[in-house]
C-alpha positions, 0 to 999 in steps of 0.5 A, spaced: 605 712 689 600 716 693 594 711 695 591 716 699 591 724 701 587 726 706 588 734 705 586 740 711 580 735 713 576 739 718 569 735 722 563 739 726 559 733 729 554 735 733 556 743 732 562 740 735 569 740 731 571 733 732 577 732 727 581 739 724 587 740 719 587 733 718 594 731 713 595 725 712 598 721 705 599 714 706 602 710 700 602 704 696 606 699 700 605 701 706 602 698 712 600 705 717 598 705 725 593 710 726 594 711 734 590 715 739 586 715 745 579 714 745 575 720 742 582 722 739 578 722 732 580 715 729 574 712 727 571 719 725 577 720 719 576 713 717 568 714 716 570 721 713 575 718 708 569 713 705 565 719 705 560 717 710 561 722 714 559 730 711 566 734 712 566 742 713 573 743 708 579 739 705 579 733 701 580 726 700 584 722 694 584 715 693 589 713 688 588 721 684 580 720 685 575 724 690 568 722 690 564 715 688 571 713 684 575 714 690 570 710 694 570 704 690 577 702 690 577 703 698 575 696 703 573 697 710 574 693 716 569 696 721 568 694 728 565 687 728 559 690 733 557 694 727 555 687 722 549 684 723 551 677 725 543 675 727 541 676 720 541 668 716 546 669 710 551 664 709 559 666 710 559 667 702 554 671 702 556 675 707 562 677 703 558 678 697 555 684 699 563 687 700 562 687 692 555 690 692 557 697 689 561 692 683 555 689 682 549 694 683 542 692 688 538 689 683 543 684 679 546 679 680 553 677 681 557 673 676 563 669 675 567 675 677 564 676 683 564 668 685 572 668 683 574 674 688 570 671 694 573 665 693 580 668 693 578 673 699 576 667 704 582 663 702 586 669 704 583 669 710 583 661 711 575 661 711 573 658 705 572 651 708 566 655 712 562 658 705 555 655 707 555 657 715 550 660 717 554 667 720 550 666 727 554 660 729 561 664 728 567 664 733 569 672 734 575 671 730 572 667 725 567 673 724 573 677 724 576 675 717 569 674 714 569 682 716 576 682 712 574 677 707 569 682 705 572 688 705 578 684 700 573 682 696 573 689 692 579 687 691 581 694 694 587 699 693 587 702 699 584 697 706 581 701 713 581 697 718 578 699 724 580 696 731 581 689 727 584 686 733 579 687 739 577 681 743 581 676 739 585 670 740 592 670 739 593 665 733 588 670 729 592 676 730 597 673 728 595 671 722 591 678 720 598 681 722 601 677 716 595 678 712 596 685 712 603 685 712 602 680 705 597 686 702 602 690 703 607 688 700 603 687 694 602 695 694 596 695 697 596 701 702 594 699 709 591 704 714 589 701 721 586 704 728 588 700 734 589 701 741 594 694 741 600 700 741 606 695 742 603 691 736 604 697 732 610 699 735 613 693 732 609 690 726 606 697 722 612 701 717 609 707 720 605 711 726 600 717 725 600 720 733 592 723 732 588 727 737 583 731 734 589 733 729 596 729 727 600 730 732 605 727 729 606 721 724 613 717 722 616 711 723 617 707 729 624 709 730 623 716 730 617 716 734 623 716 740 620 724 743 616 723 750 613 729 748 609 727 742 606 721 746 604 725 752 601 731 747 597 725 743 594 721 750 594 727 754 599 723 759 604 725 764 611 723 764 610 719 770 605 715 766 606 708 766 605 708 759 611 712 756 615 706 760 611 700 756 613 705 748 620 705 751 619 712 749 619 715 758 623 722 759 
């Protein structure tokens, strides 16, 4: 089942188009790599596909629905400079505010909400940190607070947002798994990283993005040079076609 269609998306920033012909479906079960070089356009689709972003045309489905409906069932992992880290909320209450939209601005959360913040620190292995203030977190702990929030939607659809920068191994390793686990749980996963071989190995399947898709499939048969140089703008000398194991 389709957990995310993305359909003819085109994106004008700054009277410049940035993103066109954008189609991209991501089903449920799947745990999809978003690769491109810097300025390709990653961070700009996820943003167009939480609606933050105004796009010229095309649409974006969230488990058949457009709009706040397609919204509520999306968790989103952004970059870790874009939070807030200097503000004094504890660890719990900075993954409470992932249910903001569920509970409302001006209510205050329940058992309901207390529950999937719960579940959501153990998966991400930070529920003895509940009462730390968030100031006094390593990079990796405020890493799976980041994903802790965006679970505590309890989501149908996870964007993650370069979830690997600066991290240490041990904690790659175990948001890796967590997103595999999700995944098998037939969420559908949808994550921009510039760790290629990473993905090369851990994701079920890459989408080659530059301003467009240049190409989309699994790793096995992403094996064209051609594609990567036209999604990097490399030539076939570069070292990098070498390290994909894809060099002409």
């Amino acid at each position: 089942m389709s957990a995310l269609d993305v359909i003819d998306l085109t994106v004008h920033l700054g009277g410049r188009r940035v993103l066109h012909d954008i189609d991209l479906s991501v089903e449920t079960g799947e745990f999809v790599g978003l690769i491109g070089p810097n300025g390709a356009g990653k961070t700009t689709l996820l943003r167009s596909i939480l609606g933050l972003i105004r796009t010229e045309n095309g649409r974006v489905d969230v488990d058949g629905r457009t709009g706040a409906q397609a919204r509520s069932r999306i968790g989103y992992v952004p970059q870790r400079h874009e939070f807030a880290w200097d503000f004094p909320i504890s660890v719990e209450d900075a993954v409470m505010t992932g249910r903001i939209r569920r509970i409302g601005w001006l209510r205050r959360p329940g058992v309901a909400d207390f529950d999937a913040v719960a579940e959501a620190l153990e998966r991400v292995h930070m529920d003895h940190l509940r009462a730390r203030p968030v100031g006094e977190l390593s990079g990796g702990q405020r890493q799976r607070v980041l994903v802790a929030r965006a679970l505590a939607l309890r989501p149908r659809l996870l964007l993650l947002d370069e979830p690997f920068t600066g991290l240490d191994m041990p904690t790659q390793e175990l948001l890796i798994e967590l997103f595999r686990d999700l995944a098998a749980e037939d969420k559908a996963v949808l994550m921009t990283t510039h760790d290629l071989v990473g993905a090369l190995h851990e994701c079920s399947r890459l989408c080659l993005i530059n301003r467009t898709i240049i190409a989309d499939g699994t790793a096995s048969t992403l094996n064209d040079p051609e594609i990567w140089m036209r999604a990097f703008d490399v030539k076939a000398t570069n070292p990098l076609l070498k390290t994909l194991g894809v060099s002409a």
